[in-house]
Every structure is written in C-alpha cells, then in structure tokens.
C-alpha positions as a Markdown table, in Angstrom:
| # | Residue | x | y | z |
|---|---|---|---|---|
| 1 | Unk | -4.8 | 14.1 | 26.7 |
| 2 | Unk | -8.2 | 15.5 | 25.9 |
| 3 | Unk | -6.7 | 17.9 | 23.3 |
| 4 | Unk | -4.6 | 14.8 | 22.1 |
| 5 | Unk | -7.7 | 12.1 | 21.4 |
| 6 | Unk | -10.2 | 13.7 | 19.1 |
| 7 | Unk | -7.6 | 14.1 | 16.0 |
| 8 | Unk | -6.9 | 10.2 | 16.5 |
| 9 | Unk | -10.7 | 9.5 | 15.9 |
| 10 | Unk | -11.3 | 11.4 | 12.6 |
| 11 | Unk | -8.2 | 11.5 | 11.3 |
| 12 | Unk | -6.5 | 8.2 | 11.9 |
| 13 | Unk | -9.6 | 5.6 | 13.0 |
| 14 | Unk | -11.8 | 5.9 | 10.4 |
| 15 | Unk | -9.4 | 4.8 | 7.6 |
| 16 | Unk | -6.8 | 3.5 | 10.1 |
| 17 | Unk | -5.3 | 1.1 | 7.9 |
| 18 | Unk | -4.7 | 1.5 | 4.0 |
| 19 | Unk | -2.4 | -0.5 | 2.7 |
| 20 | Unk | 1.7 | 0.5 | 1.8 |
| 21 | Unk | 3.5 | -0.3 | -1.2 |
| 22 | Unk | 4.1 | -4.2 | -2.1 |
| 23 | Unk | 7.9 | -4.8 | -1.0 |
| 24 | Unk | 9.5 | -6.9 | -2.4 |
| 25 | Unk | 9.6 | -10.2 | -0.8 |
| 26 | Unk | 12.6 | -11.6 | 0.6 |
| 27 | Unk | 11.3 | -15.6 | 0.3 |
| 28 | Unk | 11.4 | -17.6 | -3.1 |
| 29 | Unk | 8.0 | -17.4 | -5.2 |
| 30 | Unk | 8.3 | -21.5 | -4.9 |
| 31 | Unk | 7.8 | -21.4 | -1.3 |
| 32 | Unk | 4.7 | -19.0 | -1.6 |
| 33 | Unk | 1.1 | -19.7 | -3.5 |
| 34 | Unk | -2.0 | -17.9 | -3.4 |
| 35 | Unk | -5.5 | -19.4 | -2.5 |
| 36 | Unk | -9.5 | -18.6 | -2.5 |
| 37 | Unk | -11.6 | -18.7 | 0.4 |
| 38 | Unk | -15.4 | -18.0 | 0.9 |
| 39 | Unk | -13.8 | -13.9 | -0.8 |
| 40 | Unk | -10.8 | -13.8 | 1.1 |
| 41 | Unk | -7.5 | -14.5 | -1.1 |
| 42 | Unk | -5.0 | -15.7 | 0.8 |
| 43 | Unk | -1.1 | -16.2 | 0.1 |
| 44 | Unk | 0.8 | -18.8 | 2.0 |
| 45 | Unk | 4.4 | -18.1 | 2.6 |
| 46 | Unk | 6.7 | -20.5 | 4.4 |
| 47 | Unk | 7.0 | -23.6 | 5.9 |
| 48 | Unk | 7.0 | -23.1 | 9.8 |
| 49 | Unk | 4.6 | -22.4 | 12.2 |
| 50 | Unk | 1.5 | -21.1 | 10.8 |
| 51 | Unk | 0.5 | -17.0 | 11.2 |
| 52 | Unk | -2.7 | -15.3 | 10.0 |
| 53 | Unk | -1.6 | -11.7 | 8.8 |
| 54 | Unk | -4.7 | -9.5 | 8.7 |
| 55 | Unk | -4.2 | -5.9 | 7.3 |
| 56 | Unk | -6.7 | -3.2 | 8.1 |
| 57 | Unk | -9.0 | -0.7 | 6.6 |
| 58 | Unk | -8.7 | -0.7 | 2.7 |
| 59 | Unk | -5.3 | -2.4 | 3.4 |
| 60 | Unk | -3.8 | -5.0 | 0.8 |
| 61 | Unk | -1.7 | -8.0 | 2.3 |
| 62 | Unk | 1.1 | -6.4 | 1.2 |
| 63 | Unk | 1.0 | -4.4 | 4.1 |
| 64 | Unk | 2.7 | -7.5 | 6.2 |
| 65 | Unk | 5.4 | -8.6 | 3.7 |
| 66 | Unk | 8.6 | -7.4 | 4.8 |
| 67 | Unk | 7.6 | -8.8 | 7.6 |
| 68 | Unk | 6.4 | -12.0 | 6.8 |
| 69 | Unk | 10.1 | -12.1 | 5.2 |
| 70 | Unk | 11.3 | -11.1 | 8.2 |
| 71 | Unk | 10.3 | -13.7 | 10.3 |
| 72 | Unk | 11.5 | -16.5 | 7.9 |
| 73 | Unk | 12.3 | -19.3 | 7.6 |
| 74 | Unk | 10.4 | -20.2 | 11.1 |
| 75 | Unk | 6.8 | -19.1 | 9.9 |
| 76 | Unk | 4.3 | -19.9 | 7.9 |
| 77 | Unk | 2.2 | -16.7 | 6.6 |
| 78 | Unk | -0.9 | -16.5 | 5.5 |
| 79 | Unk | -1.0 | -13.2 | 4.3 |
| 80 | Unk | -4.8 | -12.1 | 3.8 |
| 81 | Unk | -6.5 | -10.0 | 1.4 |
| 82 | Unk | -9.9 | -8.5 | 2.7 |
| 83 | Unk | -12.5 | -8.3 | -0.2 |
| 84 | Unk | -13.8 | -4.4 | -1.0 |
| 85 | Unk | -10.1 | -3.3 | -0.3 |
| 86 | Unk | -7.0 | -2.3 | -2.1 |
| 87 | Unk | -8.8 | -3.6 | -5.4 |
| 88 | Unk | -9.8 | -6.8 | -4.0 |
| 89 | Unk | -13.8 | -7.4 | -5.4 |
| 90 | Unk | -16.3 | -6.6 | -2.9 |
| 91 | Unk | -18.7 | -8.4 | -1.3 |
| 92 | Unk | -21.7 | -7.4 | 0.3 |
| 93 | Unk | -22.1 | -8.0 | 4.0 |
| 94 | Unk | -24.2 | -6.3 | 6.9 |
| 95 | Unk | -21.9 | -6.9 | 10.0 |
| 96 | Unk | -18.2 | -6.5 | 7.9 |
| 97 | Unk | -16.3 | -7.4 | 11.0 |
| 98 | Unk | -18.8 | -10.3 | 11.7 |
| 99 | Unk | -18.7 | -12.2 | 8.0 |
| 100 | Unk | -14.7 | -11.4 | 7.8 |
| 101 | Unk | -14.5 | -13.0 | 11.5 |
| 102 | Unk | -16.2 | -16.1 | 10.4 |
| 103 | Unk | -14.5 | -16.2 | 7.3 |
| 104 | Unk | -10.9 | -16.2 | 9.0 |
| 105 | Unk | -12.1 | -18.8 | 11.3 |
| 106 | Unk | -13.6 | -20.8 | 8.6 |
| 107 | Unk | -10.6 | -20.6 | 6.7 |
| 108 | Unk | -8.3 | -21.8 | 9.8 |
| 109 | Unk | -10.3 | -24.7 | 9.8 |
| 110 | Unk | -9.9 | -25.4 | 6.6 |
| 111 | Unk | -6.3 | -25.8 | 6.5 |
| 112 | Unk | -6.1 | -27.5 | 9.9 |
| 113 | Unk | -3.8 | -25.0 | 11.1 |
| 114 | Unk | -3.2 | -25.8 | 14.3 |
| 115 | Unk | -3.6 | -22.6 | 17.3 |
| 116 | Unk | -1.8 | -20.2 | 14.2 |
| 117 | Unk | -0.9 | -17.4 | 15.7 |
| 118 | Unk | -2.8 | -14.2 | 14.4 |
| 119 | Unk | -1.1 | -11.0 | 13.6 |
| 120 | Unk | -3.9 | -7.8 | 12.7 |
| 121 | Unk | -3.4 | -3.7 | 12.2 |
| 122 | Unk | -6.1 | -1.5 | 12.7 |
| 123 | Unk | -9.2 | -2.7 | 11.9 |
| 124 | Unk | -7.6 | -6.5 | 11.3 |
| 125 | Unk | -6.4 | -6.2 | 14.8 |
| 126 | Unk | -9.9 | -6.1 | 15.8 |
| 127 | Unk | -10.8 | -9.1 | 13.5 |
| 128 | Unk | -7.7 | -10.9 | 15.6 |
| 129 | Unk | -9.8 | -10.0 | 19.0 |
| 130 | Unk | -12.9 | -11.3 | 17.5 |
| 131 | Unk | -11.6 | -14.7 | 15.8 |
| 132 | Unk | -10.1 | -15.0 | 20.0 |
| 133 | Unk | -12.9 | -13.9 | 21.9 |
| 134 | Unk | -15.2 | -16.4 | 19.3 |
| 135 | Unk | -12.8 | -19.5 | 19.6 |
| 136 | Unk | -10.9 | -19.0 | 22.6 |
| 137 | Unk | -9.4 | -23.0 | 22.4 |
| 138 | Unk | -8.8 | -22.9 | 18.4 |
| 139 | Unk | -6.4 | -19.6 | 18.4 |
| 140 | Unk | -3.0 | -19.0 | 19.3 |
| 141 | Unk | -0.8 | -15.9 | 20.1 |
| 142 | Unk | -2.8 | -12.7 | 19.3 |
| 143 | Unk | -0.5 | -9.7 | 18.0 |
| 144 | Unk | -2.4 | -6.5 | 17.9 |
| 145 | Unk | -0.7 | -3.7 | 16.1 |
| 146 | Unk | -2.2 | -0.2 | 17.0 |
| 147 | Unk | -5.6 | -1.5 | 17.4 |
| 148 | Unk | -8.1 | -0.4 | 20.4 |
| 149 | Unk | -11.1 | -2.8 | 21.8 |
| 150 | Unk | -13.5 | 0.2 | 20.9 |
| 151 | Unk | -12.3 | 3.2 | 18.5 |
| 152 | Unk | -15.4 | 4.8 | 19.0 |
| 153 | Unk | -14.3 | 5.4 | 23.0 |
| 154 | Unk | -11.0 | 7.2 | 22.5 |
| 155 | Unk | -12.7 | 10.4 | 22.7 |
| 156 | Unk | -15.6 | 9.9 | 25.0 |
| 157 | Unk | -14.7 | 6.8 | 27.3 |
| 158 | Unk | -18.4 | 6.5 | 28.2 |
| 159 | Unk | -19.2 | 6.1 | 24.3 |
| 160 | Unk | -20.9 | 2.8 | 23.6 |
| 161 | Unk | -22.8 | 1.3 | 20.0 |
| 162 | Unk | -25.8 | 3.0 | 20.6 |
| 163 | Unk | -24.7 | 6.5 | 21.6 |
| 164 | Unk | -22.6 | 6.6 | 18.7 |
| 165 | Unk | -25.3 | 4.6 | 16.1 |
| 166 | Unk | -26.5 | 8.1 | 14.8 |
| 167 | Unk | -23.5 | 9.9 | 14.2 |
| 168 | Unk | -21.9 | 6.4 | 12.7 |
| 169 | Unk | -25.3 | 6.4 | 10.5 |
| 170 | Unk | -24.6 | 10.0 | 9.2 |
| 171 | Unk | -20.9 | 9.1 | 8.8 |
| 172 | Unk | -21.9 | 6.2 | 6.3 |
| 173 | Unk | -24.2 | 8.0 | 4.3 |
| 174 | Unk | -22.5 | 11.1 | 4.0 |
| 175 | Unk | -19.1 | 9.1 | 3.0 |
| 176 | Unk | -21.7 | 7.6 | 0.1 |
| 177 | Unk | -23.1 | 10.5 | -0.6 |
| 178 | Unk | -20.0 | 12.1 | -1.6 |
| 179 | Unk | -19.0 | 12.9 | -5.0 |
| 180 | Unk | -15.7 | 11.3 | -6.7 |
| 181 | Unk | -13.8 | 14.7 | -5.7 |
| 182 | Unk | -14.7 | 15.5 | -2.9 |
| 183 | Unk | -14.2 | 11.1 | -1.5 |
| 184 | Unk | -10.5 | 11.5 | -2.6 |
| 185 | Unk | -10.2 | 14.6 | -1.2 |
| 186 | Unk | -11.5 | 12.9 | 1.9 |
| 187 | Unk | -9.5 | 9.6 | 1.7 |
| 188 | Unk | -6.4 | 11.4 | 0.9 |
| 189 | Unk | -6.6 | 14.1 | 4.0 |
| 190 | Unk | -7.0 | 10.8 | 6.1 |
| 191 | Unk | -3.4 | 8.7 | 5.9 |
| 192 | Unk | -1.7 | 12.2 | 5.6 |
| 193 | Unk | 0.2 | 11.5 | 9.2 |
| 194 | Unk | 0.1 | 7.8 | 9.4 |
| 195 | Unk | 3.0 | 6.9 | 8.2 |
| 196 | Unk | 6.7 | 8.9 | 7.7 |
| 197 | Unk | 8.0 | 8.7 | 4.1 |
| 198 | Unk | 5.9 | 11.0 | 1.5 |
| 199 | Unk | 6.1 | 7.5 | -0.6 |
| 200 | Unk | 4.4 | 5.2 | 1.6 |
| 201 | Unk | 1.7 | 8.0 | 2.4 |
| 202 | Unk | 1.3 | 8.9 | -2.1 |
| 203 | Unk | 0.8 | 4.8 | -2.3 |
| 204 | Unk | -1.9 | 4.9 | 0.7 |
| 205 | Unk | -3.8 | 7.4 | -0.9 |
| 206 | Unk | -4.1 | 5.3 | -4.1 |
| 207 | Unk | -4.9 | 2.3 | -1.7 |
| 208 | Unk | -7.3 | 3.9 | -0.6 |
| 209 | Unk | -8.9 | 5.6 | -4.1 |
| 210 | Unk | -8.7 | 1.4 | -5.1 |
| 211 | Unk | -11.1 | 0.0 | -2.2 |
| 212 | Unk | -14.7 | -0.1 | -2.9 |
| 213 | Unk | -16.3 | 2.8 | -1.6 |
| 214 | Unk | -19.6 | 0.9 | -0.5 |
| 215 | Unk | -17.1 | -1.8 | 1.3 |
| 216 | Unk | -15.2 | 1.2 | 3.5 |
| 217 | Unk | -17.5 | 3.1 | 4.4 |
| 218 | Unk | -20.1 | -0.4 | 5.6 |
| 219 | Unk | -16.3 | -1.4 | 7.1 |
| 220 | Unk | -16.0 | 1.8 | 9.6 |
| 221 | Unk | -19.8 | 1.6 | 10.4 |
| 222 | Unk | -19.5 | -1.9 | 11.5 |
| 223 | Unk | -16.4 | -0.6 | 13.7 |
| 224 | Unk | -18.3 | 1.8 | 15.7 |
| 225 | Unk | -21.1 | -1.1 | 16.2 |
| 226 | Unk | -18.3 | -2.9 | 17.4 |
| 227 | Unk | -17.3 | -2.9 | 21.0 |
| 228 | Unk | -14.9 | -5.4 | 22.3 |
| 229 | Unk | -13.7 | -3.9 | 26.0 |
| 230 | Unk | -15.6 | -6.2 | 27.9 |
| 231 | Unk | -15.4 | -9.6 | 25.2 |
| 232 | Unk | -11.7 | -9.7 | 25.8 |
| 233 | Unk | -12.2 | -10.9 | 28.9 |
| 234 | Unk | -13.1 | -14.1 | 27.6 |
| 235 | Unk | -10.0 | -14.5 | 25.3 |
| 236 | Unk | -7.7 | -17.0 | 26.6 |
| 237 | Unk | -4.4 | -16.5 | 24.3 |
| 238 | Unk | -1.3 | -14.2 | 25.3 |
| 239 | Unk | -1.5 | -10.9 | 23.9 |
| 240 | Unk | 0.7 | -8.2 | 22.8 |
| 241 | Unk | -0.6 | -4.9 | 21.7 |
| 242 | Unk | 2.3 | -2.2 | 20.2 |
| 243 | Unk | 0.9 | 1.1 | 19.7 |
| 244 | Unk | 1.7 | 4.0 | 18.2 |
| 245 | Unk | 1.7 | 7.6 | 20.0 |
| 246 | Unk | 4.6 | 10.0 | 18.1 |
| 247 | Unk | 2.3 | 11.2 | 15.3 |
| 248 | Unk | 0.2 | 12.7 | 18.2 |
| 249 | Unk | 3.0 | 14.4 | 19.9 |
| 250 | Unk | 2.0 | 17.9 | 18.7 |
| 251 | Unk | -1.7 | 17.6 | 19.7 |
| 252 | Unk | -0.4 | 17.4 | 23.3 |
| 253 | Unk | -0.4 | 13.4 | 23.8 |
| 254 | Unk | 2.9 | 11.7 | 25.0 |
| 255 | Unk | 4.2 | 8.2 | 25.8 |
| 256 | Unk | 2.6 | 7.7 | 28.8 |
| 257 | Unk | -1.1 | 9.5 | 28.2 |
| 258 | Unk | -1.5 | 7.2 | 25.3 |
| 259 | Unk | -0.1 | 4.0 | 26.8 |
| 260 | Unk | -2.8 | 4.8 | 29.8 |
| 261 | Unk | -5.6 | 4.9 | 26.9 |
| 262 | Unk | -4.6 | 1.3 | 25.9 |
| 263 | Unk | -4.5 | -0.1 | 29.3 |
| 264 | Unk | -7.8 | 1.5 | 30.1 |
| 265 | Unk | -9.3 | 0.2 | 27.0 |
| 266 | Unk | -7.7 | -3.3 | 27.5 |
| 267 | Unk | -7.9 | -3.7 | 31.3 |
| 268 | Unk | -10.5 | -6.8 | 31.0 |
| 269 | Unk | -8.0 | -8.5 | 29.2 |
| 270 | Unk | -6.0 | -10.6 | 31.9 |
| 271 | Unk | -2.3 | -10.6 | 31.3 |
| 272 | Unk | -2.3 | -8.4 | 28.7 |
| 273 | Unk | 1.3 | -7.4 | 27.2 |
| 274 | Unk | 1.3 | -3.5 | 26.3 |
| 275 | Unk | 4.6 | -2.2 | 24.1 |
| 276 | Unk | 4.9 | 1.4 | 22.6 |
| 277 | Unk | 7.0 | 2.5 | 19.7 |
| 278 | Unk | 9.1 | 5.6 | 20.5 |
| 279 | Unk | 9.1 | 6.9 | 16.7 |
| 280 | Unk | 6.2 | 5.1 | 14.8 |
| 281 | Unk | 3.4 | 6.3 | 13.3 |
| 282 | Unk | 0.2 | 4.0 | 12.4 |
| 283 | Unk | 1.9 | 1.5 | 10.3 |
| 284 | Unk | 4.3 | 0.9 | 12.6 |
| 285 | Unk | 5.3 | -2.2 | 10.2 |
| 286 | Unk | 7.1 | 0.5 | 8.1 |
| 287 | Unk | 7.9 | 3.7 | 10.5 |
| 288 | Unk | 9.5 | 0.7 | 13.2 |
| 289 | Unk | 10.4 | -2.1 | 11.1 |
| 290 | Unk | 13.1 | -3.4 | 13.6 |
| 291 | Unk | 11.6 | -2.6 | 16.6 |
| 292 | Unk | 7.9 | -4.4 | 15.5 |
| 293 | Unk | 9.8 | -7.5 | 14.6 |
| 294 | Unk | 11.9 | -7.4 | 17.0 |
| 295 | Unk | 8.9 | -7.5 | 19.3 |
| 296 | Unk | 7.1 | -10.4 | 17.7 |
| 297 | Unk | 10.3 | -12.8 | 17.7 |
| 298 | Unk | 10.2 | -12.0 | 21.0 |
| 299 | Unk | 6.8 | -12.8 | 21.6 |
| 300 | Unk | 6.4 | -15.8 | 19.8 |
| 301 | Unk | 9.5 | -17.3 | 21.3 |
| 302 | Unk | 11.0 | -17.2 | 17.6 |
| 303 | Unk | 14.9 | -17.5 | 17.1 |
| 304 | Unk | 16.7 | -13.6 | 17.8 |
| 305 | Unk | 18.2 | -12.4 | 14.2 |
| 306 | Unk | 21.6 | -11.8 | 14.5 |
C-alpha cells in the first residue's frame, strides 16, 4: 500500500475534482432555474426532496447532472457552482473551504430547505463534512464521493496542518509562480487517470485551463489546512462514503488496502457506511454511473429504478 498512496496525493488530490462535460439533462428546462447567492450560482432542479450537489476542485455543476436526472422525479437538486472554477468569477477568500462552508449553509437557510441531503466529490465532499460537522441538527444525509477527512494523510498517516504548512506554502506559490505553459502542462498531467473515456479526461483539462488560477491553487492550500478526522465525530447524519481504488491498481493498491485507508481515516465517524466501486476511477459519477446511483437511491431510501 505504501507504493500505492503517494501517486494518489500528487496526482489525483491536488486537482481531485475538475469538472466533466455538461450532459444533457434528462428534466424539462421549466422545472429547472438558476439563482445567486453571496458568489455561489445555484440551479434548482425538481420538485422533491431537496439535495445540495457540490462538485470539487475546479469542478462546474455539471459534474452532477446525469445524476441529478437520475434521481428524478423524487428530488430536488440544487446543483452548485463554486466561484474561481470552471469559469465561474472568482472571489477572494483566505480560508476557501471556510467562506464556501458558510456560504452553503447560508444558502440552505435561505431557502428553508428542510435537513436537504448533501451530496459532494472531492473537495465538495469535504465542504459536505464541514456544512455537518458545523450544523449537526440543520443537515441531512451526507453522500461523500471519493472524498477523505484529511488528503494531506494518505501518504504519511501522522501528517497534520502544521507538518505539511510549508510544503502546502511552497505548493501555492510555485503553482502561481508558474508560467501559462508550464500551469497547463501541470493541470493537464493531473486528471490524466481520473476518469476512463479520453473525452471526459480532453473536457477536464479545459475545466481545468477555465478555473482561476489564484482560486485553485488558494483552494488546495486551504485543503491541506484542513483536517477533518477527528470533527467527524461530531457529525450526527448517516453517512455513505463510495470510493474509488481501480485507477491505482498498477501502483500496487487493491480493494481492500484502499477500503482500509478510508476506514482508518473515517473511524471517528460512528456508523459510518463505506462502499467501493469495482471499476471507477475519481469521477465515479461517470466511470460508475449505475452503480453510484444505484447506491444513493439506496441510501436515501428513494424509489429502485426499474
């Protein structure tokens, strides 16, 4: 497993979730409509019962549309758009995962939406911990989709925030420091494995090229601040966490080595539910369509689809 972990870290983590290629959505335009909130730009799809969708790491919301569609007609999504990425206009913050956090909550509030459930990937799965662990009685159902309580630990369990401020320092500055070329090159090299079809990987790279560089690289340095593996022990929703492991296969990791890095990383969290994809890569809402909604009807106790 040793041999397996420090490729996940550098080549999956850091931009762990651009965004896919907008599919196109299976529910009439008159049932959907886009808002703004304190940056965040939000579309509401549905009817049912309400589900924040939180994409990751210069993702655009169009990451969760097949399966918003999916899941119709007995959910309401509230597909989100994160500022700085895909396009979306920045905005400056010094904690990213902190002002998004309170934004999402804020937001909820807003609308009076009642326990939604919360959906994340990646880096939004993380924002789905946080909105929990910060209003434990205001959140539902909490689906985390290849998402760790502290990236920065998968290759040295003993990492914490400050052991790994310097190197996240140098990280930042050198992704800003970077000419035009050489960022691409960079950005590009990152989502080569995470997902299967050459497509969806050419339309992550240009994801990636469209997210504000500032916004990215203050996004991954606020994710390395970040640790959540003992805060989860204050979350009070059910949780189900589906990872991803094939894409690490040749590095040595299996099934079972990777499963035993999510339970070791979420053991604070009581009554945790841990699934694993067999085939899947990162976005594991494309590579294992079936299987990830599959999973969520499941969870959410949401009528099986013939």
């Amino acid at each position: 497993m040793s041999t397996a972990r420090p490729r996940r870290i550098y080549s999956i983590a850091p931009l762990a979730a651009l965004a896919l290629t907008a599919w196109a959505t299976l529910v009439s335009p008159a049932h959907a409509a886009t808002v703004r909130f304190q940056d965040l730009q939000v579309e509401v799809i549905g009817s049912g019962r309400p589900v924040l969708m939180i994409p990751g790491l210069n993702s655009g919301a169009d990451v969760w549309r097949e399966t918003c569609a999916a899941l119709q007609p007995q959910v309401q999504c509230h597909l989100i758009q994160l500022p700085g990425f895909a396009g979306a206009p920045a905005v400056a913050s010094d904690d990213f995962l902190s002002a998004m956090r309170d934004r999402l909550l804020a937001y909820s509030a807003d609308r009076k939406l009642d326990h939604p459930a919360v959906i994340g990937h990646s880096l939004g799965g993380v924002l789905a911990l946080q909105m929990a662990i910060a209003a434990p009685h205001k959140i539902g159902p909490l689906v985390i989709v290849d998402t760790l309580p502290y990236f920065g630990a998968v290759q040295n369990p003993a990492a914490t925030p400050p052991t790994l401020k310097p190197m996240a320092e140098q990280m930042r500055a050198g992704m800003l420091a970077a000419d035009a070329t050489q960022y691409a090159a960079q950005t590009d090299a990152a989502v080569a494995n995470m997902a299967h079809a050459p497509e969806h990987v050419a339309t992550l790279k240009q994801w990636g090229r469209d997210s504000d560089r500032a916004t990215t690289a203050n996004a991954m340095y606020s994710m390395t601040m970040t640790d959540l593996r003992q805060p989860i022990a204050g979350i009070t929703s059910p949780v189900l966490v589906l990872g991803a492991w094939a894409a690490y296969q040749p590095f040595g990791a299996t099934e079972a080595s990777t499963r035993q890095v999510f339970a070791t990383q979420y053991a604070a969290l009581p009554g945790v539910r841990i699934e694993m994809s067999r085939a899947g890569h990162h976005f594991l809402m494309w590579d294992d369509p079936r299987w990830l909604q599959t999973q969520i009807r499941g969870f959410l106790d949401l009528p099986a689809v013939p």
